[in-house]
N, CA, C and O atoms as a GROMACS GRO file, in nm:
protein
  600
    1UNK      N    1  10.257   8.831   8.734
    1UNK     CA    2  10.317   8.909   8.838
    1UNK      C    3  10.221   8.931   8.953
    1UNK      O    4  10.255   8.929   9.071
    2UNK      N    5  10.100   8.952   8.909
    2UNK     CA    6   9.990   8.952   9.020
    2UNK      C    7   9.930   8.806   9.049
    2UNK      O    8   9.914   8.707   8.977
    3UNK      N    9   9.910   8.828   9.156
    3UNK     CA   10   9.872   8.678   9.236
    3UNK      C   11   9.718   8.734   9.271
    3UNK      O   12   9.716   8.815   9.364
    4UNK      N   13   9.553   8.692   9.191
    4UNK     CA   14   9.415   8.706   9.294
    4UNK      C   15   9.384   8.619   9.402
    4UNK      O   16   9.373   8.496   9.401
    5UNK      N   17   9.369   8.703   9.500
    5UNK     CA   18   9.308   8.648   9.628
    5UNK      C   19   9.195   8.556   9.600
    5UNK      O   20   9.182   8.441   9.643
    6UNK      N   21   9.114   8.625   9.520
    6UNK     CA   22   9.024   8.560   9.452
    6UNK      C   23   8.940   8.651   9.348
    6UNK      O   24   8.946   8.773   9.330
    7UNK      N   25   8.858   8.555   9.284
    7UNK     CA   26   8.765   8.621   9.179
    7UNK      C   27   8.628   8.664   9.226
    7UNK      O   28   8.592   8.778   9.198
    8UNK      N   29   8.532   8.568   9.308
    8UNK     CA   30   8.402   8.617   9.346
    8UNK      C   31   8.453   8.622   9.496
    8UNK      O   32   8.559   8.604   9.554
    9UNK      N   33   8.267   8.668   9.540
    9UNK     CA   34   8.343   8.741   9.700
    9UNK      C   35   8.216   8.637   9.749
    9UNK      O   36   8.206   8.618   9.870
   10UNK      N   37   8.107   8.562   9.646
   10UNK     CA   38   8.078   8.446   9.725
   10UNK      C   39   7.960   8.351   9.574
   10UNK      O   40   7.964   8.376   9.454
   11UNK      N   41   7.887   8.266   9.632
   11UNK     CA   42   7.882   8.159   9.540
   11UNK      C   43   7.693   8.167   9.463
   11UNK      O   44   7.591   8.219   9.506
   12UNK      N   45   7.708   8.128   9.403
   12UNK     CA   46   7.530   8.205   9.321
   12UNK      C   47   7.461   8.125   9.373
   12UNK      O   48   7.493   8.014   9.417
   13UNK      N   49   7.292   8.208   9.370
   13UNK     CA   50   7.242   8.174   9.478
   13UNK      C   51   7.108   8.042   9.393
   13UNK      O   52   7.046   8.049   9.287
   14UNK      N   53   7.111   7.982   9.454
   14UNK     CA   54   6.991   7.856   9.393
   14UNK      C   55   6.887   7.955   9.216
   14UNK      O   56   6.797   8.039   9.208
   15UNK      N   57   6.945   7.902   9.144
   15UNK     CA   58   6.913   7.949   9.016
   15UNK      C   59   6.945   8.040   8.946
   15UNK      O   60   6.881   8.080   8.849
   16UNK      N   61   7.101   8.107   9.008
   16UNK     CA   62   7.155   8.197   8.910
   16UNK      C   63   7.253   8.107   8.849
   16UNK      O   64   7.284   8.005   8.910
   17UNK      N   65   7.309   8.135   8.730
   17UNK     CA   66   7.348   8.089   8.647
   17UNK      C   67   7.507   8.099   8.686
   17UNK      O   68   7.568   7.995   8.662
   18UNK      N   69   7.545   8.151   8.714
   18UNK     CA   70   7.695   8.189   8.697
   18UNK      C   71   7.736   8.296   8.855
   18UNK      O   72   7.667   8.383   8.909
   19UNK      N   73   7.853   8.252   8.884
   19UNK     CA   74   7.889   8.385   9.012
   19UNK      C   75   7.871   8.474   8.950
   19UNK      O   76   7.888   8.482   8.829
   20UNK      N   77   7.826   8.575   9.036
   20UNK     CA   78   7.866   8.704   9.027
   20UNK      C   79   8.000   8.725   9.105
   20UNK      O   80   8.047   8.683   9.211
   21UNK      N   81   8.050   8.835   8.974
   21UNK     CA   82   8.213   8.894   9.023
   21UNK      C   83   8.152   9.002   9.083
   21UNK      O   84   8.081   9.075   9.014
   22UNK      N   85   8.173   9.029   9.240
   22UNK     CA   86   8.162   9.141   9.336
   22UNK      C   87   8.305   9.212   9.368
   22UNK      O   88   8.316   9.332   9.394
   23UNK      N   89   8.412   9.118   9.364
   23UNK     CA   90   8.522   9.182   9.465
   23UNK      C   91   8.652   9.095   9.380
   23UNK      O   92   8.693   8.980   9.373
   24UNK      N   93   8.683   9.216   9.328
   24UNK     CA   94   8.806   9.125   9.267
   24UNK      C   95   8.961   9.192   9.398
   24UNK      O   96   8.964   9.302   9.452
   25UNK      N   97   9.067   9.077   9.413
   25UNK     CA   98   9.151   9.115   9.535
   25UNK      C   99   9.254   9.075   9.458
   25UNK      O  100   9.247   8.979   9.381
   26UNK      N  101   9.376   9.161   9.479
   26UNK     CA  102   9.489   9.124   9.364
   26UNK      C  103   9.591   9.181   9.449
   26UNK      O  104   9.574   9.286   9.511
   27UNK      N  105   9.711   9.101   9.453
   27UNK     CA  106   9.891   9.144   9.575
   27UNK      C  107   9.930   9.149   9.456
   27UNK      O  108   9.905   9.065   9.369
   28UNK      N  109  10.003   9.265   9.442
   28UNK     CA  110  10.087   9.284   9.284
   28UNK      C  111  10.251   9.325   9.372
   28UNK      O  112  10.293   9.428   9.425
   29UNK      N  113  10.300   9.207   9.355
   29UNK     CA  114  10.476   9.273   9.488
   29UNK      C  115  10.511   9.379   9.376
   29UNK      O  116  10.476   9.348   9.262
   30UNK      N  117  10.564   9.477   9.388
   30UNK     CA  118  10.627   9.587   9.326
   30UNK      C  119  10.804   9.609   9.312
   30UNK      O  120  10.875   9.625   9.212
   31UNK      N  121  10.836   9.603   9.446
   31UNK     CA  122  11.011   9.561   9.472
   31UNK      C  123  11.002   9.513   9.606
   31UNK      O  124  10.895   9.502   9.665
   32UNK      N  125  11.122   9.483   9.657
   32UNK     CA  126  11.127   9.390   9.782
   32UNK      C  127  11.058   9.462   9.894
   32UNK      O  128  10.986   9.404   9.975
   33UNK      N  129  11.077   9.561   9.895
   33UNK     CA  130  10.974   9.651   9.984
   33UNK      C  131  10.858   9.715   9.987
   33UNK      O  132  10.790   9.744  10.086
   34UNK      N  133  10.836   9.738   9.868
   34UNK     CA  134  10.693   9.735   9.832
   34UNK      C  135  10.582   9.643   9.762
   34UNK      O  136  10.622   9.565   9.677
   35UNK      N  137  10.474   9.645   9.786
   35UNK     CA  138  10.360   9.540   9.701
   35UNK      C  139  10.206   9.644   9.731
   35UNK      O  140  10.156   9.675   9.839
   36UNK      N  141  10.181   9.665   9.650
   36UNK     CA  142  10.018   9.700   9.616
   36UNK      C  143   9.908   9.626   9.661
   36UNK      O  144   9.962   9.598   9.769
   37UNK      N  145   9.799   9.571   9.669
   37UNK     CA  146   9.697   9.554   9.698
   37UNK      C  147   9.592   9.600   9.590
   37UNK      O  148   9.533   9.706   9.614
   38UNK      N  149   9.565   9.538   9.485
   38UNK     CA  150   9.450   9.623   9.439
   38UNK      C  151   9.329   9.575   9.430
   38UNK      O  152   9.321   9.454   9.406
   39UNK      N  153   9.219   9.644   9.444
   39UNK     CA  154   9.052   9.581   9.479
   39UNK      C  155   8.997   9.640   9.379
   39UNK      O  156   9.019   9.761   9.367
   40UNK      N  157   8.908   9.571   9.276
   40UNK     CA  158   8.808   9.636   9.200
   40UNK      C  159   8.676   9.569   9.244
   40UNK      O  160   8.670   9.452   9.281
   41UNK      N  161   8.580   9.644   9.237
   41UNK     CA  162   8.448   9.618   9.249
   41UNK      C  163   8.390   9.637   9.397
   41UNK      O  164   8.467   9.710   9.459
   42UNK      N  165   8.280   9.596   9.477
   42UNK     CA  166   8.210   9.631   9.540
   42UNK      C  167   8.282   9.575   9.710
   42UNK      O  168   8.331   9.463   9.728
   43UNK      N  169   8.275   9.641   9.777
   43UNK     CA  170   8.346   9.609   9.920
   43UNK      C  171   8.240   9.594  10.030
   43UNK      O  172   8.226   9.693  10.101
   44UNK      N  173   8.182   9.515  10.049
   44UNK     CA  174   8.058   9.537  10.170
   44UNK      C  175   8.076   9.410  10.275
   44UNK      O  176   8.173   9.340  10.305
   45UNK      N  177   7.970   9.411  10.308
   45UNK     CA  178   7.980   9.287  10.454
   45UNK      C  179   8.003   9.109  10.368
   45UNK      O  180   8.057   9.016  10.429
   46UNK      N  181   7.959   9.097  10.249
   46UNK     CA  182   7.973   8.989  10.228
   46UNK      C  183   8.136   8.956  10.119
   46UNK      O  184   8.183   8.847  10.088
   47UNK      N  185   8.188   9.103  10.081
   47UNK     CA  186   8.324   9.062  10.044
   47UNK      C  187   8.439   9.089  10.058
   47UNK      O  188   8.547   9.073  10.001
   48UNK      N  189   8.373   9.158  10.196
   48UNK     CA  190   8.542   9.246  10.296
   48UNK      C  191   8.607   9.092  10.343
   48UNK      O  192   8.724   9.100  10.380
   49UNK      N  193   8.550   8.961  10.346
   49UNK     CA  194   8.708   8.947  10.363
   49UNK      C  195   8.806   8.904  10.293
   49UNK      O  196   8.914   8.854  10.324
   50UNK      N  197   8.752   8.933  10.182
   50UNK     CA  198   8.867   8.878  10.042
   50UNK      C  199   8.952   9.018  10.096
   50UNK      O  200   9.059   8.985  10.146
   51UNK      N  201   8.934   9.135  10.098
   51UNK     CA  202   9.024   9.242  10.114
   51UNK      C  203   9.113   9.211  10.301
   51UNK      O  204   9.223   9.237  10.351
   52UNK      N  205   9.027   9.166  10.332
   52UNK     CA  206   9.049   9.182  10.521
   52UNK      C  207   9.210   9.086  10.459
   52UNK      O  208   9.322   9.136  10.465
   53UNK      N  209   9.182   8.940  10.400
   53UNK     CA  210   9.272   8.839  10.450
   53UNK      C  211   9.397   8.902  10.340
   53UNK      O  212   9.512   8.866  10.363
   54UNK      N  213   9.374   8.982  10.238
   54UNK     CA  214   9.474   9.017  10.178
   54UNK      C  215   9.577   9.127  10.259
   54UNK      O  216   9.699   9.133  10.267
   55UNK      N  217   9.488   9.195  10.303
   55UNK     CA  218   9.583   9.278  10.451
   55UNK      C  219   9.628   9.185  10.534
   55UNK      O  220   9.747   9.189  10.564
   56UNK      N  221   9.572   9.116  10.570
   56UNK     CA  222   9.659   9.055  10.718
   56UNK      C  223   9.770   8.972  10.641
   56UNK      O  224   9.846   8.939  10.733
   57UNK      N  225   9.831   8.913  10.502
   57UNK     CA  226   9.924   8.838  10.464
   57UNK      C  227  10.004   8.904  10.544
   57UNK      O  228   9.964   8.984  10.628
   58UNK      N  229  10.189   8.860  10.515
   58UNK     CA  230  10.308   8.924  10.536
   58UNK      C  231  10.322   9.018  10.414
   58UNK      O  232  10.339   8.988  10.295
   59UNK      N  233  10.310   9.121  10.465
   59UNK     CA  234  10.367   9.251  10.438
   59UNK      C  235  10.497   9.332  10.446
   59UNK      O  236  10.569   9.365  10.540
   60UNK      N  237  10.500   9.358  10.291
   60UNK     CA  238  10.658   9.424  10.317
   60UNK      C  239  10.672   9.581  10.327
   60UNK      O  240  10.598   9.649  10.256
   61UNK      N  241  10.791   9.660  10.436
   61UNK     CA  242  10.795   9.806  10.423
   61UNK      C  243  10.668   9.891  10.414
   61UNK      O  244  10.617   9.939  10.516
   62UNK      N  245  10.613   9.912  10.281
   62UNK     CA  246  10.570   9.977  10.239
   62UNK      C  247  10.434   9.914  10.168
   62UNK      O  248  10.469   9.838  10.078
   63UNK      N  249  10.323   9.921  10.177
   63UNK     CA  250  10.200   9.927  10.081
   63UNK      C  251  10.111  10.025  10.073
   63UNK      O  252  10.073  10.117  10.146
   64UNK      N  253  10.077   9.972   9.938
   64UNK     CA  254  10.007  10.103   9.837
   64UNK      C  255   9.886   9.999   9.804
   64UNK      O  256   9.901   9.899   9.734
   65UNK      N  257   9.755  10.041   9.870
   65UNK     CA  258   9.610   9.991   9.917
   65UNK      C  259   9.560  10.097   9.778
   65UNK      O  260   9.551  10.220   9.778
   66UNK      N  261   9.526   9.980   9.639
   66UNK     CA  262   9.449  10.057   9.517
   66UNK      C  263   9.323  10.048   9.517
   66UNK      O  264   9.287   9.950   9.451
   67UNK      N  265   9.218  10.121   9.574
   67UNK     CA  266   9.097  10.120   9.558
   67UNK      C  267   9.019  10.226   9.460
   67UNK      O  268   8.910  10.281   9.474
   68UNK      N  269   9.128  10.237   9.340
   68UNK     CA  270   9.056  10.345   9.250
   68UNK      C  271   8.944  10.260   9.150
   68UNK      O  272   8.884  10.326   9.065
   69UNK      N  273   8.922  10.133   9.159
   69UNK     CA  274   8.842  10.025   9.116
   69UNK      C  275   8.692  10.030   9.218
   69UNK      O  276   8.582   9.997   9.174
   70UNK      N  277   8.709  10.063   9.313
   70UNK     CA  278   8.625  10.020   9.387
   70UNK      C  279   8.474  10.043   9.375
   70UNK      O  280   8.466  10.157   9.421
   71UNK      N  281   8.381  10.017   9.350
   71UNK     CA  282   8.271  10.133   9.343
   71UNK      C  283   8.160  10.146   9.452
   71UNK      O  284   8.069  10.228   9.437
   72UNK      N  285   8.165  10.078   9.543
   72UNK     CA  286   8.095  10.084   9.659
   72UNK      C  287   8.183  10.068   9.792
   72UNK      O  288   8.277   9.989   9.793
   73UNK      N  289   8.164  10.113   9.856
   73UNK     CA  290   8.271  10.100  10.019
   73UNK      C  291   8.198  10.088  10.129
   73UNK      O  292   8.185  10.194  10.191
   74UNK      N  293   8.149  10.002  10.169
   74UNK     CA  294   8.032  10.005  10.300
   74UNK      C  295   8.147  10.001  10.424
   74UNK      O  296   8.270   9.995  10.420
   75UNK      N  297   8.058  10.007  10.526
   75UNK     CA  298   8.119   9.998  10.662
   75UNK      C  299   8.215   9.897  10.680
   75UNK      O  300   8.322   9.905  10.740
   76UNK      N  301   8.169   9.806  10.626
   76UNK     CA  302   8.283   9.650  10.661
   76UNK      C  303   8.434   9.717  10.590
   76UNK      O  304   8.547   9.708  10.640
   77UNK      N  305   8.410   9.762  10.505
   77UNK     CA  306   8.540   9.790  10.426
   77UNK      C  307   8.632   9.915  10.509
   77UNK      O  308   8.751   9.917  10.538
   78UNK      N  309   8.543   9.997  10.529
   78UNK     CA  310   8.594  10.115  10.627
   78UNK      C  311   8.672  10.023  10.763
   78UNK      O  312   8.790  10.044  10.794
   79UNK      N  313   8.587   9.922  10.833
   79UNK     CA  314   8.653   9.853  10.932
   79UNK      C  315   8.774   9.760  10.910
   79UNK      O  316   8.854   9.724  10.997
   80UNK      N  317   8.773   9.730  10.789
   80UNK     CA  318   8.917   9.602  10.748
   80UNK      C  319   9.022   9.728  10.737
   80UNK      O  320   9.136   9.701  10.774
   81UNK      N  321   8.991   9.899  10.677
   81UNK     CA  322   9.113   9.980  10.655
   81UNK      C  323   9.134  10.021  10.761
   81UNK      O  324   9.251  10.037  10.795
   82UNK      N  325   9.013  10.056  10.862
   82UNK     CA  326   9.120  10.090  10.995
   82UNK      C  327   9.220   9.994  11.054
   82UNK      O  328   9.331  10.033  11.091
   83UNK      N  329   9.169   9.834  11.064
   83UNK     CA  330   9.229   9.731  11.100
   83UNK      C  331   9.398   9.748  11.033
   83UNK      O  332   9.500   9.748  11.103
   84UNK      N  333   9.395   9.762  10.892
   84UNK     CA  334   9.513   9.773  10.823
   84UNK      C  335   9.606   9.880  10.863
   84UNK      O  336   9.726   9.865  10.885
   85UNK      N  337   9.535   9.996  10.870
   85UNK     CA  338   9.589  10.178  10.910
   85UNK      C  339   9.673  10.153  11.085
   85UNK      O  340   9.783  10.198  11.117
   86UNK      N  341   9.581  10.071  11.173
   86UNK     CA  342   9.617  10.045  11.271
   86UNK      C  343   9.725   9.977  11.286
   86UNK      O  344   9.821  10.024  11.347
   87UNK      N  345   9.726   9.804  11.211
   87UNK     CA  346   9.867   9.765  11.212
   87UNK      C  347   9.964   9.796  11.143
   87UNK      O  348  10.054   9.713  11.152
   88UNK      N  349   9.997   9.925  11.044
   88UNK     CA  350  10.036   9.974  10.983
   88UNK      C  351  10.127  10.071  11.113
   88UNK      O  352  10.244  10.084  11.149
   89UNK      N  353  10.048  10.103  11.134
   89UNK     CA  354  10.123  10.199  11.252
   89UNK      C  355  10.237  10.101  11.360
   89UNK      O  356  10.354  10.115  11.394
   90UNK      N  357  10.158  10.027  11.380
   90UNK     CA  358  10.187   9.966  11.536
   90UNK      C  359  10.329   9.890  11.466
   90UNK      O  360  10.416   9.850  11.543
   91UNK      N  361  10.340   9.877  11.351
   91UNK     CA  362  10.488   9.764  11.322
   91UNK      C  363  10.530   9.880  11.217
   91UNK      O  364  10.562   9.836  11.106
   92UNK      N  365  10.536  10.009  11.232
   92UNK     CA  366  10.584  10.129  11.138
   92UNK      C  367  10.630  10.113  11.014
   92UNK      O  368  10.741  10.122  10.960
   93UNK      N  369  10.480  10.080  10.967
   93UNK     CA  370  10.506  10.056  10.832
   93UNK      C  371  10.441  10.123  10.759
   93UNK      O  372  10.336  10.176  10.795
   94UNK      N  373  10.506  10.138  10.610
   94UNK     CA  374  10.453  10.307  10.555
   94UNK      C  375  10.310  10.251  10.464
   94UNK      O  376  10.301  10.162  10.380
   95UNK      N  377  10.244  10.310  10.501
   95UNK     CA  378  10.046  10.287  10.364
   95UNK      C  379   9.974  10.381  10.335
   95UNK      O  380   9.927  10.471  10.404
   96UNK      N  381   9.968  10.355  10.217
   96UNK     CA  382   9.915  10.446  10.125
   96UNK      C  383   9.724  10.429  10.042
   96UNK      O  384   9.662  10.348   9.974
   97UNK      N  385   9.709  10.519  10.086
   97UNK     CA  386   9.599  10.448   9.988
   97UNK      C  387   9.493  10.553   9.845
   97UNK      O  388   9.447  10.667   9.849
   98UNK      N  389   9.491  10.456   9.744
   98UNK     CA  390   9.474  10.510   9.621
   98UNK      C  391   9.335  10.520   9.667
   98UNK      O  392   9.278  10.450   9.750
   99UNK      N  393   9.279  10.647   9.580
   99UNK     CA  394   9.105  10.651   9.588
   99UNK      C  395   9.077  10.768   9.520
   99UNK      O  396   9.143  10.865   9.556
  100UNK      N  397   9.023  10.778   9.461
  100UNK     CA  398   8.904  10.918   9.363
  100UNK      C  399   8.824  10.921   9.374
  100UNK      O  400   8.789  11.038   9.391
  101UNK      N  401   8.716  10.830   9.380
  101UNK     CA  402   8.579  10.811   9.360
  101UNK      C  403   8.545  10.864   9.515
  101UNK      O  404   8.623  10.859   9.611
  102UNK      N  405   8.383  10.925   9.514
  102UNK     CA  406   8.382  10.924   9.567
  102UNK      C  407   8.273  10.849   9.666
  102UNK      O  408   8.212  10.905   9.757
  103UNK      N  409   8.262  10.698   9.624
  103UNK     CA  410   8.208  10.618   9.628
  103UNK      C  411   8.335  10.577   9.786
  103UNK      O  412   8.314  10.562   9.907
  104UNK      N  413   8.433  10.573   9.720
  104UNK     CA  414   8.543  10.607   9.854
  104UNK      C  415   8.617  10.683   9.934
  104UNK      O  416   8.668  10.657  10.042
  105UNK      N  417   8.617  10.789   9.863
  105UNK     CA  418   8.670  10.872   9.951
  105UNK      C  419   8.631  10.970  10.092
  105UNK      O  420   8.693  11.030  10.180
  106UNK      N  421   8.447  10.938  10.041
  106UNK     CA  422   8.366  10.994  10.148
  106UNK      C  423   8.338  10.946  10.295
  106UNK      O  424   8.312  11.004  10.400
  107UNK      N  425   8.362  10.755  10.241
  107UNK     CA  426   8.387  10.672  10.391
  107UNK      C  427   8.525  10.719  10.431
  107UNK      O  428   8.542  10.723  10.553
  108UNK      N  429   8.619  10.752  10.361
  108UNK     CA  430   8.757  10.782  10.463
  108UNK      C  431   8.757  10.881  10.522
  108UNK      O  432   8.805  10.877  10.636
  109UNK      N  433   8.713  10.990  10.478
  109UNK     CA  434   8.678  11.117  10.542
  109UNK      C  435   8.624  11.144  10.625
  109UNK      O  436   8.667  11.227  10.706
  110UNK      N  437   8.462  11.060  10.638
  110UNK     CA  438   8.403  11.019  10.761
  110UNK      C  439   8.466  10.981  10.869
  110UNK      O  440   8.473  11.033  10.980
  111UNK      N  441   8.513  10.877  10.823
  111UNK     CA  442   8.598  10.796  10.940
  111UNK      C  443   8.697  10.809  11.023
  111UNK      O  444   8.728  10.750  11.127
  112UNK      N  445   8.768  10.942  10.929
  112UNK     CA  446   8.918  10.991  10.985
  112UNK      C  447   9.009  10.920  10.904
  112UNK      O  448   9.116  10.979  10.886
  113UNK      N  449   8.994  10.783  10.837
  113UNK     CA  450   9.130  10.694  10.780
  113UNK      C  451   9.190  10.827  10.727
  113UNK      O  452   9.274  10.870  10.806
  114UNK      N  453   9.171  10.920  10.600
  114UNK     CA  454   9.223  11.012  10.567
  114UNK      C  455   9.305  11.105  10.616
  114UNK      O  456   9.361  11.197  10.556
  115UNK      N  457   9.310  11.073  10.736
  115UNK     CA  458   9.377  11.192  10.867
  115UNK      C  459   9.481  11.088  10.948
  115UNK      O  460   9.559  11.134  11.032
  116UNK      N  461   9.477  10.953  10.920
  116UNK     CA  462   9.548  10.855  10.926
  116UNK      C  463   9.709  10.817  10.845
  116UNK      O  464   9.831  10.809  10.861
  117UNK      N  465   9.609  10.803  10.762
  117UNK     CA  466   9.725  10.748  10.590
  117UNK      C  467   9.684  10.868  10.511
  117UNK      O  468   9.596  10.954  10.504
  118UNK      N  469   9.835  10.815  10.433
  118UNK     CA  470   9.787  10.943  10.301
  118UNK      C  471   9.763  10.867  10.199
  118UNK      O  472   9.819  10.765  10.156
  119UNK      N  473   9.638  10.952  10.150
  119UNK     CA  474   9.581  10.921  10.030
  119UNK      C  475   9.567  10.971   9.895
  119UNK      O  476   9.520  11.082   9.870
  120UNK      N  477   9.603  10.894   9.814
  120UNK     CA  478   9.613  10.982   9.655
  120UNK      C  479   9.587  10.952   9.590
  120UNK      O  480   9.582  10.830   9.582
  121UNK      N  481   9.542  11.039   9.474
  121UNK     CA  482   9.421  11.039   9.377
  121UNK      C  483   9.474  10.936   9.206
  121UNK      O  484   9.409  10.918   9.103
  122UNK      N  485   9.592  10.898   9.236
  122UNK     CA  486   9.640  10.837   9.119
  122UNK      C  487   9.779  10.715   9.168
  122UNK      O  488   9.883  10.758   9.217
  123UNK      N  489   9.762  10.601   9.150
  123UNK     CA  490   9.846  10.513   9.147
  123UNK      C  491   9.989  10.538   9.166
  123UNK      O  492  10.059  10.496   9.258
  124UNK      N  493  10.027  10.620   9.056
  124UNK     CA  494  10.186  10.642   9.046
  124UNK      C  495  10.252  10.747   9.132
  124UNK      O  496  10.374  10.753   9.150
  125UNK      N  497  10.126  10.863   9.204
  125UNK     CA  498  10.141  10.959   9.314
  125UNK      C  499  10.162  10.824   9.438
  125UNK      O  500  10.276  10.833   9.485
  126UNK      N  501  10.126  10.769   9.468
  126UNK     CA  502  10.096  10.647   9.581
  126UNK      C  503  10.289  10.577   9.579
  126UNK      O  504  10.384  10.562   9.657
  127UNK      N  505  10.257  10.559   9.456
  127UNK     CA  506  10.400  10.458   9.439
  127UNK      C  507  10.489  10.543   9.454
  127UNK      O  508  10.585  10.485   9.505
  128UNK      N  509  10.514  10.663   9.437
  128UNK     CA  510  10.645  10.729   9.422
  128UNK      C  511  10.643  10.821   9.585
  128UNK      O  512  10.743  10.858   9.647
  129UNK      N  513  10.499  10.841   9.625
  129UNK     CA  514  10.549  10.921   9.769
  129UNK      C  515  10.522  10.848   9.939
  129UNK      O  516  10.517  10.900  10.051
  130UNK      N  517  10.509  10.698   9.890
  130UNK     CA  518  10.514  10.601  10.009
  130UNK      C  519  10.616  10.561  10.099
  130UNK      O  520  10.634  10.543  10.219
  131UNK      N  521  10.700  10.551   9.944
  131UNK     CA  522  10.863  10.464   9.991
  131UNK      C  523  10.897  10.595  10.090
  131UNK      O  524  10.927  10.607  10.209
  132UNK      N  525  10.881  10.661  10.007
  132UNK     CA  526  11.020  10.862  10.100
  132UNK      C  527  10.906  10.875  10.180
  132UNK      O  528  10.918  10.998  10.178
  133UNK      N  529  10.785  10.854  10.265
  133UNK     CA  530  10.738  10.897  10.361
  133UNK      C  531  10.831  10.830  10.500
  133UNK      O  532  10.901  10.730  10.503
  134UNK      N  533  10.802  10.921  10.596
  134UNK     CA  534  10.854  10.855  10.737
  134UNK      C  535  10.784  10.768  10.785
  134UNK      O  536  10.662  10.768  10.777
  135UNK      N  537  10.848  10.687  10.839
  135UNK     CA  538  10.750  10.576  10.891
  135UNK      C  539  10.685  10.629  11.001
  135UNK      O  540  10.737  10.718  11.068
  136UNK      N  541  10.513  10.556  11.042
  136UNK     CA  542  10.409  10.649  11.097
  136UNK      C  543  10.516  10.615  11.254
  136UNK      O  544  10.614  10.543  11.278
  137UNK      N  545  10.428  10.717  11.339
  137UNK     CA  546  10.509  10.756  11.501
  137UNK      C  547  10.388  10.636  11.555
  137UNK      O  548  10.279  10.614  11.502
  138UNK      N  549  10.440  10.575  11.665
  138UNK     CA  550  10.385  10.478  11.718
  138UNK      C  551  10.278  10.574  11.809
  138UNK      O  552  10.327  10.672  11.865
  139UNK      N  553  10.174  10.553  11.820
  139UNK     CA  554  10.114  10.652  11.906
  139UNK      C  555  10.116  10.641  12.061
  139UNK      O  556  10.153  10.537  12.116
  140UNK      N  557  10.082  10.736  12.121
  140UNK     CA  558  10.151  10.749  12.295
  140UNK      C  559   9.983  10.730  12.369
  140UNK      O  560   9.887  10.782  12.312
  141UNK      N  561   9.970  10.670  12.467
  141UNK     CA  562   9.843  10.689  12.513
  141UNK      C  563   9.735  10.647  12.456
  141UNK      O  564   9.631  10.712  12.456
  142UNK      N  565   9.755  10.480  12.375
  142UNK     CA  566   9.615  10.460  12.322
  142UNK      C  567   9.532  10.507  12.228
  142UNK      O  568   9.420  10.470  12.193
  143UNK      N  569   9.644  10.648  12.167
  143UNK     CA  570   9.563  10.699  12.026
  143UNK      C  571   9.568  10.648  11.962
  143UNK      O  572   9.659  10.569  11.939
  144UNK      N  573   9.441  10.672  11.879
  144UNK     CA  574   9.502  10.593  11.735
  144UNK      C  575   9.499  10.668  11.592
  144UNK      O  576   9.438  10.640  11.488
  145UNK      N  577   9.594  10.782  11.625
  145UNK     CA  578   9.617  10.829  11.491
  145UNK      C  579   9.774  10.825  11.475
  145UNK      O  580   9.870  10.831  11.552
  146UNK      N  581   9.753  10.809  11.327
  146UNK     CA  582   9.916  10.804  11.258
  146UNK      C  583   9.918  10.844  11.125
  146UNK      O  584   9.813  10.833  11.061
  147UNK      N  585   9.981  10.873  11.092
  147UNK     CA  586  10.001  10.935  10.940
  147UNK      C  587  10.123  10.907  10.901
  147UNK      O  588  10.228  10.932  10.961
  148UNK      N  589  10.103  10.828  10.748
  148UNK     CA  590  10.223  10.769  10.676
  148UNK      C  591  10.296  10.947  10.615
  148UNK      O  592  10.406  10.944  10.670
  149UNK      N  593  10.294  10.994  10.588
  149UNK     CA  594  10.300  11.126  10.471
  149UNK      C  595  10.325  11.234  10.612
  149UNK      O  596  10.251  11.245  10.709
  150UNK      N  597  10.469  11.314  10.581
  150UNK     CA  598  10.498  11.439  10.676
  150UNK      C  599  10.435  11.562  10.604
  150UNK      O  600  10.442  11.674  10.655
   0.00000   0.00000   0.00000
């Protein structure tokens, strides 16, 4: 049912034995309008774009962005979710995003994404209050805030 983007986020380096798994990227479609996204493992400059190119696919209605896997979130990753939060807005489409740790939740907070999308602390909170959110308001004047969740 799940389709990986991929398994490593890049290739071992002259005398390691085996990849290292950094970034696992997984589209899990859910129903015709919804599909998940889920990321386990480390998100930084060398494996944001296994996550970047899984956002930019065709997207349906509604996604639910699972980063309760994640255990590191560097800047690159913060920049692929605004990228996502942004076109999320601009084609009013509802996103959600899973997170606990606070390995992630402290870059969203920083950043504002949190004041953006709504975010929740458990998978099945995500899945059940995405669909019934309003779709985000297109913003007026070049802002760029939006919020999936009334």
């Amino acid at each position: 049912m799940s389709a990986p983007i991929s398994n490593t986020a890049h290739s071992p380096a002259a005398g390691e034995s085996a990849p290292e798994k950094v970034l696992t990227v997984r589209r899990i479609p859910w129903r015709h309008d919804l599909a998940i996204i889920s990321a386990a493992g480390e998100v930084d400059a060398r494996s944001v774009r296994l996550l970047h190119r899984a956002l930019w696919q065709d997207l349906p209605a509604c996604l639910v962005l699972n980063l309760s896997e994640v255990t590191y979130f560097a800047a690159a990753g913060v920049r692929a979710l605004e990228g996502a939060v942004s076109r999320a807005c601009a084609e009013r489409r509802r996103i959600g995003i899973v997170a606990a740790t606070r390995a992630v939740l402290v870059p969203l907070r920083i950043s504002g994404i949190d004041t953006r999308a709504g975010v929740y602390p458990i998978l099945a909170d995500a899945l059940r209050e995405v669909p019934l959110s309003p779709p985000p308001a297109v913003p007026t004047g070049g802002a760029a805030s939006c919020r999936t969740e009334s």
